[in-house]
C-alpha positions in Angstrom: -28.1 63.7 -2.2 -31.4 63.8 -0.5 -31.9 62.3 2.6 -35.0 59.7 3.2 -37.7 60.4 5.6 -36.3 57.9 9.0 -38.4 54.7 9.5 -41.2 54.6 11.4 -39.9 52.8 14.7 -42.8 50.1 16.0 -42.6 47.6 18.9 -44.6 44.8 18.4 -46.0 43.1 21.6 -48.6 40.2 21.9 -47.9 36.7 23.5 -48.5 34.7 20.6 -45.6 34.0 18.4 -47.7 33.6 15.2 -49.0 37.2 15.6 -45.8 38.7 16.4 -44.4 37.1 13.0 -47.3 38.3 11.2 -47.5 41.7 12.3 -43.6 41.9 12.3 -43.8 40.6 8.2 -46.4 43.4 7.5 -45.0 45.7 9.1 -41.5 45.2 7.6 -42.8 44.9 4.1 -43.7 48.5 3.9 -40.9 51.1 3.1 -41.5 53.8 5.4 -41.6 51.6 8.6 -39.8 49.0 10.6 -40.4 46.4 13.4 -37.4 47.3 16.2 -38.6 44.9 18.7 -40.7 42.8 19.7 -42.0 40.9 23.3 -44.3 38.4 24.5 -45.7 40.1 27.7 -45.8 44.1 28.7 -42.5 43.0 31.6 -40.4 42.3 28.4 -42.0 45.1 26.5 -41.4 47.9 29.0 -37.8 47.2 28.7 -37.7 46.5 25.1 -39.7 49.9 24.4 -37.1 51.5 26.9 -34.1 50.4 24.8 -35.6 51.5 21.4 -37.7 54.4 21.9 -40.5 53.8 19.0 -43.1 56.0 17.8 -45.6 53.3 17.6 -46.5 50.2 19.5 -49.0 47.4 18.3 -50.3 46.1 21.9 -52.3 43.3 22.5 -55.1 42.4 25.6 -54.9 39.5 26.8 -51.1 38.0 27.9 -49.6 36.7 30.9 -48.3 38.6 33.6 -50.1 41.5 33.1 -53.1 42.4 30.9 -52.3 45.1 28.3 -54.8 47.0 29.7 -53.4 47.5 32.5 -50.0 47.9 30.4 -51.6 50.7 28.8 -52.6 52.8 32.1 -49.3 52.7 33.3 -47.6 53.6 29.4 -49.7 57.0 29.3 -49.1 58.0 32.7 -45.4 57.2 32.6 -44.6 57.5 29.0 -47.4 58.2 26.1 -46.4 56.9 23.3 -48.8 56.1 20.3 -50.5 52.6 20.7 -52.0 50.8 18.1 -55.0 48.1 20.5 -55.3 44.7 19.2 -58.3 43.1 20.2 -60.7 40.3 19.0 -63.7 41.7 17.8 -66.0 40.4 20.2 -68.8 41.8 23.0 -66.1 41.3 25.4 -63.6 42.4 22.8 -64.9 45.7 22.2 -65.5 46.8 25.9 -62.1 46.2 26.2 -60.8 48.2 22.8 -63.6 50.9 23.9 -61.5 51.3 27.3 -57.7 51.2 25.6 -59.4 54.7 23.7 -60.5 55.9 26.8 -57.3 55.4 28.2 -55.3 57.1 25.0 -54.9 54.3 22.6 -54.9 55.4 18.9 -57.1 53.1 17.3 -58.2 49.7 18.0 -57.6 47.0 15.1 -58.4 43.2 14.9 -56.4 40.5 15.5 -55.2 38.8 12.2 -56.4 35.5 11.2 -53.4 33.9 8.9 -56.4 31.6 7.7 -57.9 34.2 5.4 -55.2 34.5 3.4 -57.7 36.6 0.7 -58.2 39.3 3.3 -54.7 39.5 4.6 -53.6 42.3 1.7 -56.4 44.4 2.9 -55.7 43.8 6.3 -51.8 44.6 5.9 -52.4 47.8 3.8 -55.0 48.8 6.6 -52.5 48.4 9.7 -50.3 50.4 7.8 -52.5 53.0 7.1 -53.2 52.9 11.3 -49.6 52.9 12.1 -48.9 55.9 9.6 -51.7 57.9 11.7 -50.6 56.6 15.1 -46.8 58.0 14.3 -48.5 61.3 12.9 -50.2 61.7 16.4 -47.0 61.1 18.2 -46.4 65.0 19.6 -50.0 65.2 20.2 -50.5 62.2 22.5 -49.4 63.8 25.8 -51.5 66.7 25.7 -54.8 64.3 24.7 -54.0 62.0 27.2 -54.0 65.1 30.2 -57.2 66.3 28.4 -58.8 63.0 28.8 -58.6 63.4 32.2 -60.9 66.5 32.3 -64.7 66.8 32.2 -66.2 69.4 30.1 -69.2 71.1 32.1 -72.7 70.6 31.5 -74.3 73.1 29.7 -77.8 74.0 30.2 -80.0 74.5 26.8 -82.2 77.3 26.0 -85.2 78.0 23.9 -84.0 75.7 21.1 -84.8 75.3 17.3 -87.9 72.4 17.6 -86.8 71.8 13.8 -83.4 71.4 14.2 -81.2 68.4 13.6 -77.1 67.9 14.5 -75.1 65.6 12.2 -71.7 64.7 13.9 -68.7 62.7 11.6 -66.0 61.7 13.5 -62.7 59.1 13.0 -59.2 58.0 14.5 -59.7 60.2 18.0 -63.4 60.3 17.3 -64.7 58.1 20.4 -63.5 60.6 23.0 -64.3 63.5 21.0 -67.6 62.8 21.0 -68.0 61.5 24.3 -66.6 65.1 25.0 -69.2 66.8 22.9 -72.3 64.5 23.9 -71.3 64.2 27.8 -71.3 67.9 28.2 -74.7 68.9 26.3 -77.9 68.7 28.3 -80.5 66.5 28.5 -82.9 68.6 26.5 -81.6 68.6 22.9 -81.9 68.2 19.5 -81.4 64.5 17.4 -78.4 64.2 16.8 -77.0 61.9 13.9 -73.5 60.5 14.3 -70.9 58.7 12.2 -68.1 57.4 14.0 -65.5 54.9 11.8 -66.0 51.4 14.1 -65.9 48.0 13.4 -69.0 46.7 14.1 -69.2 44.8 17.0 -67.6 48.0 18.6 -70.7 50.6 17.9 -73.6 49.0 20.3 -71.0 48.8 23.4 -70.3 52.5 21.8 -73.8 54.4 22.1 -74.0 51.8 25.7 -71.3 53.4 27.1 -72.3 56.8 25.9 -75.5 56.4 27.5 -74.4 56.0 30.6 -72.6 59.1 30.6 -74.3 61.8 28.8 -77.7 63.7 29.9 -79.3 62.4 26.5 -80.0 59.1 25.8 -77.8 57.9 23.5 -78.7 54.2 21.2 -77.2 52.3 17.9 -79.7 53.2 14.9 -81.8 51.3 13.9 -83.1 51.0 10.5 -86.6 53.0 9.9 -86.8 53.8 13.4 -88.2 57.6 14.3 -85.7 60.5 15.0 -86.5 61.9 18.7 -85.5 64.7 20.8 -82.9 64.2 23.6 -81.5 61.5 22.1 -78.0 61.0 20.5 -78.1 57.8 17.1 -74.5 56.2 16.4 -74.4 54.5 13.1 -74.2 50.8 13.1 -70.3 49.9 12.0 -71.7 47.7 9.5 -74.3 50.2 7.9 -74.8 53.8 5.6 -77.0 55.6 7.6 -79.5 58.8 6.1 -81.9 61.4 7.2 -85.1 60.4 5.9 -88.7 62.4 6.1 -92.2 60.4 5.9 -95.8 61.2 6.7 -94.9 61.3 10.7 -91.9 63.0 10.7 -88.0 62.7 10.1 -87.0 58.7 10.7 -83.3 56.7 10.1 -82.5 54.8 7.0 -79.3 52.1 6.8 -77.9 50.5 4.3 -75.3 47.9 3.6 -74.0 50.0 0.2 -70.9 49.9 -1.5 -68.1 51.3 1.1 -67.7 55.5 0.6 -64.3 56.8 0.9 -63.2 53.0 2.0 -65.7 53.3 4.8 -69.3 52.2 5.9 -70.8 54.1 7.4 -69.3 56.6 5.4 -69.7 60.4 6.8 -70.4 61.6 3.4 -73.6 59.5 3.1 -75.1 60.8 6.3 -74.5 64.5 5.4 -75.3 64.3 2.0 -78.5 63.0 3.0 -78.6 66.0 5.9 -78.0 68.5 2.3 -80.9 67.2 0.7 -83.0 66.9 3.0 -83.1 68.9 6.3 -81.4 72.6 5.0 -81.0 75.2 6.8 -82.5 73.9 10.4 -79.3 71.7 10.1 -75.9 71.9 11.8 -73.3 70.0 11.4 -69.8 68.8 13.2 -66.4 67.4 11.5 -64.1 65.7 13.9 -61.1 64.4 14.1 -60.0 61.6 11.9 -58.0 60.2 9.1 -58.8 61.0 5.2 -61.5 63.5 3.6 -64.5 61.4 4.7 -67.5 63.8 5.4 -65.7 66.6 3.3 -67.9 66.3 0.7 -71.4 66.2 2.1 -70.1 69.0 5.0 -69.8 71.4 1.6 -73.1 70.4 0.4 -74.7 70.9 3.8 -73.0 74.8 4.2 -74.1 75.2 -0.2 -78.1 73.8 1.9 -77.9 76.4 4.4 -76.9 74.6 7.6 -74.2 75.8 9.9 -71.0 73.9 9.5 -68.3 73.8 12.6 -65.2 72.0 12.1 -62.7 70.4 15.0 -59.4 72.8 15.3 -56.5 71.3 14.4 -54.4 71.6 18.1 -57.6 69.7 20.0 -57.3 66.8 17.0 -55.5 63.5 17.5 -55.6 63.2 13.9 -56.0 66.7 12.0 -57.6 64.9 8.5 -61.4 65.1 7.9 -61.9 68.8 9.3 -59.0 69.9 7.8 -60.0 68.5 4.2 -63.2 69.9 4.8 -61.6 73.0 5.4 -59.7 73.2 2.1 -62.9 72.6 0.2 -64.9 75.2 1.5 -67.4 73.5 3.7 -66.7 75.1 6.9 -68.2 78.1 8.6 -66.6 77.8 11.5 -63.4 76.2 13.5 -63.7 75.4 17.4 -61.6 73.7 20.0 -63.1 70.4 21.5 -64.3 72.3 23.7 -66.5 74.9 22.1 -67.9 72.9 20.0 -71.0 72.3 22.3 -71.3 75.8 23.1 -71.2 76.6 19.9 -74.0 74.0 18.3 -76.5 75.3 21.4 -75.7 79.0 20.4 -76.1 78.5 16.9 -79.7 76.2 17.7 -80.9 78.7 20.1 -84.2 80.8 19.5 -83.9 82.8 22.2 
């Protein structure tokens, strides 16, 4: 007789009893998981999550006694245990969900609206989907929560390519990653292109928060806009975004296209687009993340002539996109977290 894989164990906590039901009913209606408990504030929670030990828990940020926020600091310094954020997608909202990933949440998701009864079958097969990853991550969490603590040191740039171009795809994991990647490259750099899965009303506050702490200015593309040095583009969570080349140089195309790889921005779009048009004076970065996104277009990019460095799988919350692109051939190189800065400035240094 075989034996079935053991449930996925989640804790559901959010104050509001419609919520709890709903996520508890999604949850519940999927094979490979299970709701074990749930609580209306983190007091309850911290005992309930004590009696059942689950590999996921679905938090929510605003709630009475204590804001799960500050729920969250004290989980990943006491016991890290996969969190799945539930936030409004709001300005407010997403400087809140932007802080749960700094402090070692998973991924952030809406909240549901039991009004849009059309979108709740997406929305269901979606959490799952985030809950699957968030339980896959589960031995990893410690040591990514201990990294987040450390600050990667500054590098100083060289006598770099003037023609070169950095394309960055990135997903579940990907907002620390890159603010790993960005915050310790200098000022003086080349564009660099990113895709980063978001909702979005989450990727302004992004490239804000990024700004503040990197050397290079870091902004949410804009469509047609020029392509500068020292300064870092994040893809607008509603928007494809390309390399394009006109009369006065290299400039940002978006578009609101089908979804590629059930994402837009899709990573695949930016790199293809990187293939056709930039070559050899291109390198490119796969980072952690869920699915093959980026796979694709990294392979096209290496077949162009660019250099192609791929996130290691130990350094990855979620080893999915590198290690697809991997598997199809796309890769030159895999780095740590860590060298993958050192890396890109080697590899677009003239000296």
């Amino acid at each position: 007789m075989t034996l079935s894989a053991p449930k996925i164990r989640v804790v559901v906590v959010d104050d509001s009893a419609l919520i709890r039901s709903l996520l508890t009913n999604i949850v519940n209606e999927a094979d490979d998981m299970e709701v074990v408990a749930t609580a209306a504030d983190p007091l309850v929670a911290r005992e309930r999550i004590r009696e059942t030990d689950p590999d996921v828990i679905t938090l929510d940020v605003e709630m009475p006694r204590m804001d799960g926020i500050e729920f969250l600091r004290r989980l990943m310094r006491l016991r890290p245990t996969p969190v799945l954020m539930i936030s409004t997608l709001t300005q407010a909202g997403s400087d809140t969900a932007l802080t749960a990933l700094e402090l070692g949440a998973v991924d952030v998701m809406p909240k549901p609206d039991s009004n849009i009864n059309a979108s709740m079958q997406a929305y269901a097969s979606e959490i799952r989907d985030k809950i699957r990853v968030a339980a896959a991550a589960k031995n990893r969490l410690p040591r990514a929560v201990a990294a987040k603590a450390a600050r990667l040191p500054r590098l100083t740039s060289g006598a770099l390519n003037p023609n070169a171009l950095v394309f960055v795809g990135a997903s579940t994991g990907g907002t620390e990653a890159i603010r790993a990647f960005l915050g310790s490259l200098p000022g003086e750099c080349p564009p660099i292109l990113i895709v980063q899965h978001m909702p979005e009303n989450f990727t302004a506050s992004f490239a804000a928060r990024l700004d503040g702490l990197c050397a290079m200015h870091v902004k949410e593309a804009i469509d047609g806009e020029p392509v500068c040095r020292n300064t870092a583009y994040i893809a607008p969570g509603h928007s494809h975004m390309r390399i394009c080349r006109g009369t006065n140089g290299w400039y940002i195309a978006l578009d609101r296209g089908e979804p590629v790889n059930r994402h837009r921005p899709s990573v695949d779009v930016l790199f293809d687009s990187a293939a056709e048009r930039v070559g050899r004076d291109a390198v490119a970065v796969i980072m952690t993340g869920m699915g093959k996104d980026g796979a694709r277009g990294m392979l096209a990019m290496r077949r162009a002539g660019a250099y192609t460095l791929a996130q290691d799988e130990a350094s990855c919350i979620v080893y999915g996109m590198p290690a697809a692109a991997v598997a199809q051939g796309g890769v030159d190189e895999i780095c740590s977290l860590e060298q993958l800065a050192p890396r890109v400035l080697e590899r677009l240094n003239t000296g």
